[in-house]
C-alpha positions, -999 to +999 in steps of 0.1 A: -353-218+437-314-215+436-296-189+413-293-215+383-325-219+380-335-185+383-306-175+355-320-202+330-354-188+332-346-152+326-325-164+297-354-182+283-373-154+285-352-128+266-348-154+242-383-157+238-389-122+238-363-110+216-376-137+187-411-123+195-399-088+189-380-096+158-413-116+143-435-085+155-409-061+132-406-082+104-446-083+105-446-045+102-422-033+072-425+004+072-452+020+052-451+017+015-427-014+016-441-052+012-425-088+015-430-117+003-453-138+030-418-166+029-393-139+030-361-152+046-337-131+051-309-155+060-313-167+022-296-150-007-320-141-035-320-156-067-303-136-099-322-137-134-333-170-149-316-187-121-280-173-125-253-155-105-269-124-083-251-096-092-239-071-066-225-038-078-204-024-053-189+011-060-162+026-039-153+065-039-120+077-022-113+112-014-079+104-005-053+083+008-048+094+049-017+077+053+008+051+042+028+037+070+059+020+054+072-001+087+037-014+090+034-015+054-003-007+059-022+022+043-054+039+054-084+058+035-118+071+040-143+052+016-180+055+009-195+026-005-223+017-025-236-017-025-270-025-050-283-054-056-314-073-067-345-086-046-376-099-066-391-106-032-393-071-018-421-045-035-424-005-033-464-005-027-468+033-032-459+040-069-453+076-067-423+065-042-390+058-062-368+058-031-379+043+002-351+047+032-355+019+055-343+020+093-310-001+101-327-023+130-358-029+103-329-039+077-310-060+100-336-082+109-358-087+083-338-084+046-312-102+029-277-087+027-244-096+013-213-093+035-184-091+013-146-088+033-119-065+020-089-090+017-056-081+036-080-057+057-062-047+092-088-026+103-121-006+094-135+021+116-170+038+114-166+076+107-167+096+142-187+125+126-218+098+113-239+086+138-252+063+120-221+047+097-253+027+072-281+044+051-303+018+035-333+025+009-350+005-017-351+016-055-374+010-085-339+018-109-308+023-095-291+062-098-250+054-101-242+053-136-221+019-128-251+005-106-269+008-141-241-003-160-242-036-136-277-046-142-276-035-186-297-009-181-292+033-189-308+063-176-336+061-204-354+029-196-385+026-175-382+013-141-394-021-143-424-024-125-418-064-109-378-058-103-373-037-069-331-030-060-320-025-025-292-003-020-265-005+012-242+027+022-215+028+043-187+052+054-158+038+068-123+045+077-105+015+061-067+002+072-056-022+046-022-043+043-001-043+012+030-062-002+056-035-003+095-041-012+122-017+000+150-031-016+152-003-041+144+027-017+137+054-020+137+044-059+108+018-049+069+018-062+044-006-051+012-020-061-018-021-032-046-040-041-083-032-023-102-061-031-134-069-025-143-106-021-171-131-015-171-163-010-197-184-027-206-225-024-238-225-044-239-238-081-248-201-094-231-181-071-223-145-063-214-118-088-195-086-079-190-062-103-178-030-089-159+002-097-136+033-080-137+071-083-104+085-064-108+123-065-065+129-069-074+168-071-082+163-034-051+144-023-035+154+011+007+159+002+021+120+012+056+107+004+041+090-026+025+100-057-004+078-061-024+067-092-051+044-086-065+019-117-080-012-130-082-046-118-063-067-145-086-091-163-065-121-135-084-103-106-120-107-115-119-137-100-107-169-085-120-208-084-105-225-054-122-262-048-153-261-045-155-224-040-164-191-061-148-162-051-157-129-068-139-099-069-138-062-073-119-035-062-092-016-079-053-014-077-032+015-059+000+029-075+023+044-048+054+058-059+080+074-038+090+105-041+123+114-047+128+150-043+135+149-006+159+124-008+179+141-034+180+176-008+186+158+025+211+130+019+222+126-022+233+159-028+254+168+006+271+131+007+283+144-030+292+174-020+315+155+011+332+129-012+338+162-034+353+182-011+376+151-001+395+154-031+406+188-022+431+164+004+452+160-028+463+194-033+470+200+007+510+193+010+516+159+024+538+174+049+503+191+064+494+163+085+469+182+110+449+200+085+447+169+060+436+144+080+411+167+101+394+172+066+394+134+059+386+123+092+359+147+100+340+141+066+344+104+072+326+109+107+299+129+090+291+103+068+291+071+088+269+098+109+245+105+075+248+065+073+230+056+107+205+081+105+196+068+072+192+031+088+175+043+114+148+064+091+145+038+066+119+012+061+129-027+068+139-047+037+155-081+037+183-067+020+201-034+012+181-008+000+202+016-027+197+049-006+224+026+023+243+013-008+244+052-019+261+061+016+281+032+021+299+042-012+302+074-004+321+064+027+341+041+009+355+071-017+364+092+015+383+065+032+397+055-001+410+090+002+421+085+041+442+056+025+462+071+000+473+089+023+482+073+046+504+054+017+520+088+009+528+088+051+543+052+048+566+061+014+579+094+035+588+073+066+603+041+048+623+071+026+635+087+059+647+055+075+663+044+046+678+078+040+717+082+037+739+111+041+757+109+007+770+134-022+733+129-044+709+138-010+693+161-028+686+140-066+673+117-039+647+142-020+638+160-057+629+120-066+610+117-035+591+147-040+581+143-074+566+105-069+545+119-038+533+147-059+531+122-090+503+101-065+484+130-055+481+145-091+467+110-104+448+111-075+434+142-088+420+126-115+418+089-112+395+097-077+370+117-098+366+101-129+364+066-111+335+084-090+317+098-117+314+066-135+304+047-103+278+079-102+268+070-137+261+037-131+241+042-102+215+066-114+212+047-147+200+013-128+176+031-103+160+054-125+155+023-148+140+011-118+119+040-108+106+041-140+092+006-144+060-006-145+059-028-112+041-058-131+005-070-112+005-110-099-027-127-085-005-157-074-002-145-044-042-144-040-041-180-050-015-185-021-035-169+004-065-190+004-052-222-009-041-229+028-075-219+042-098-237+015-077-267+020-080-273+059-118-267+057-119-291+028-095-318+047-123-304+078-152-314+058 
């Protein structure tokens, strides 16, 4: 017998004896739990009077970990709750209103959904849970939305043919979200987590889901985050032939400001401010006014790369750039006019002619090189002030906005998909 041979039989084997071993499990469901004789539990079951099986799936976030703007990814802890209902699966014991059920039990032998988070990156099992899944079967569920799902409160009866199965899991999740940094660090964003499931069937699949972020327990990030609602445009989307349900909730993160304003907004001020004390240094000064120009002017182109370098990508100029760039503009504005106070004193001295009236001639001089620095003095300030005005006017307007949700871009994202597997089929 060559090695071929020998490897196909001891395939054969574990194959047989690995469906032997699932049949022998599903035989034996643990004490006080029954299925039906035809259970499959490749096969979804059915929802009430033949409709849409409803799946309640409740999230709870403790807190957002991190939001990584280059990556424009963000990353959480969630616990999730997943109920839904199986008329094929029976408590037998009726003093039992919660029955946990191992994972390798529940993985072979019963039905469950597997919904995908949309514009997931990543999702990683908690290190400190061994096991990352709890599963149990209920006569009612507990969750006040579980119960909300199925129309049902806290005083009705269990029902003593329906039997729920519930699904926890605890996972660290890395999800993607459309951010914009043109406005930086003035910018807000909308994240979505959604939930999703795909569904060909004529009924299909119902989530209905909800959040609880605890904010109280909110690590300090560069963003103040609000989480809320799914618009009414979210619940879901019909694409072809195809049902997609949804649930999930939307993610507020808005920058904050407060740093900004301490490391970069209030010194450039300050610099450009301190330029204008160039107009009352005598023009005759040459070291000690342009050491003051030149040096603030290096600072700033200084301030200006590390603020590229620190800053988010963005397909064009954010406003904190804009911010600095003007600032460096005012100080070289400065740099300018002076150097056209320099060019009127040379052109006057080359052009200068011993002559009776010298001295009307160098009082005349004098007076129109002071004349440019006084309205310098107050042309350079009020000119800055208004561009100042303007500036925090249009970004707080910004900051302030409500950014306004879109589910076109859901559309976008599986039309492509749903249409090669259509052209495929």
């Amino acid at each position: 017998m060559n090695c071929a041979a020998a490897c196909q039989i001891f395939l054969c084997l574990a194959a047989f004896f690995i469906v032997c071993g699932r049949a022998n499990t599903c035989d034996k469901p643990p004490r006080g739990l029954s299925l039906e004789a035809d259970y499959n539990p490749a096969k979804a079951p059915k929802g009430p009077d033949e409709g849409a099986l409803v799946i309640s799936s409740d999230h709870v976030v403790l807190e957002i970990s991190k939001v990584d703007d280059f990556q424009r990814q963000f990353r959480m802890p969630v616990t999730t709750f997943r109920t839904w209902r199986d008329p094929r699966i029976r408590l037998t014991e009726p003093d039992v209103d919660r029955l946990h059920i191992s994972e390798t039990f529940f993985r072979q032998c019963i039905w469950s959904p597997n919904p995908n988070f949309l514009f997931q990156e990543d999702r990683e099992f908690h290190e400190s849970l061994k096991l990352p899944y709890t599963f149990a079967v209920l006569r009612k569920p507990a969750r006040k939305s579980a119960l909300k799902a199925f129309n049902l409160t806290k005083e009705d009866p269990p029902d003593p043919n329906v039997f729920y199965v519930e699904m926890v899991s605890w996972v660290q999740l890395t999800v993607n979200c459309k951010m914009d940094f043109g406005w930086y660090p003035f910018d807000q964003h909308n994240c979505y987590v959604l939930e999703t499931m795909l569904s060909r069937d004529q009924n299909g699949t119902k989530l209905v889901g909800s959040y609880a972020y605890k904010a109280a327990l909110q690590r300090q990030l560069q963003y103040h985050v609000r989480a809320e609602n799914l618009p009414e445009s979210f619940t879901g989307i019909k694409l072809f032939y195809y049902k997609l349900s949804m649930t999930g909730w939307r993610l507020n993160l808005k920058r904050k400001i407060s740093v900004h304003l301490q490391e970069t907004f209030l010194p450039t001020a300050l610099f450009v401010a301190v330029s204008w004390v160039s107009f009352i240094i005598p023009p005759e000064s040459i070291p000690g006014r342009m050491a003051l120009l030149v040096t603030l002017l290096l600072v700033l182109v200084n301030i200006f790369i590390r603020v590229g370098a620190s800053s988010p990508n963005s397909d064009r100029m954010n406003a904190l750039s804009a911010w600095v760039i003007a600032c460096i503009l005012k100080v070289a504005c400065a740099v300018i006019q002076y150097g056209t106070i320099l060019t009127i004193k040379r052109r006057y001295s080359r052009s200068k002619v011993a002559s009776e009236d010298e001295d009307d001639k160098d009082t005349k001089h004098h007076q129109l090189i002071q004349r440019i620095d006084d309205y310098s003095l107050l042309a350079f300030p009020i000119v800055t002030f208004a561009i100042w005005l303007g500036y925090w006017l249009k970004v707080m307007s910004v900051y302030d906005a409500q950014v306004s949700p879109s589910s076109d871009f859901l559309r976008q994202y599986y039309l492509s998909s749903a249409q090669e597997e259509r052209e495929e089929l």
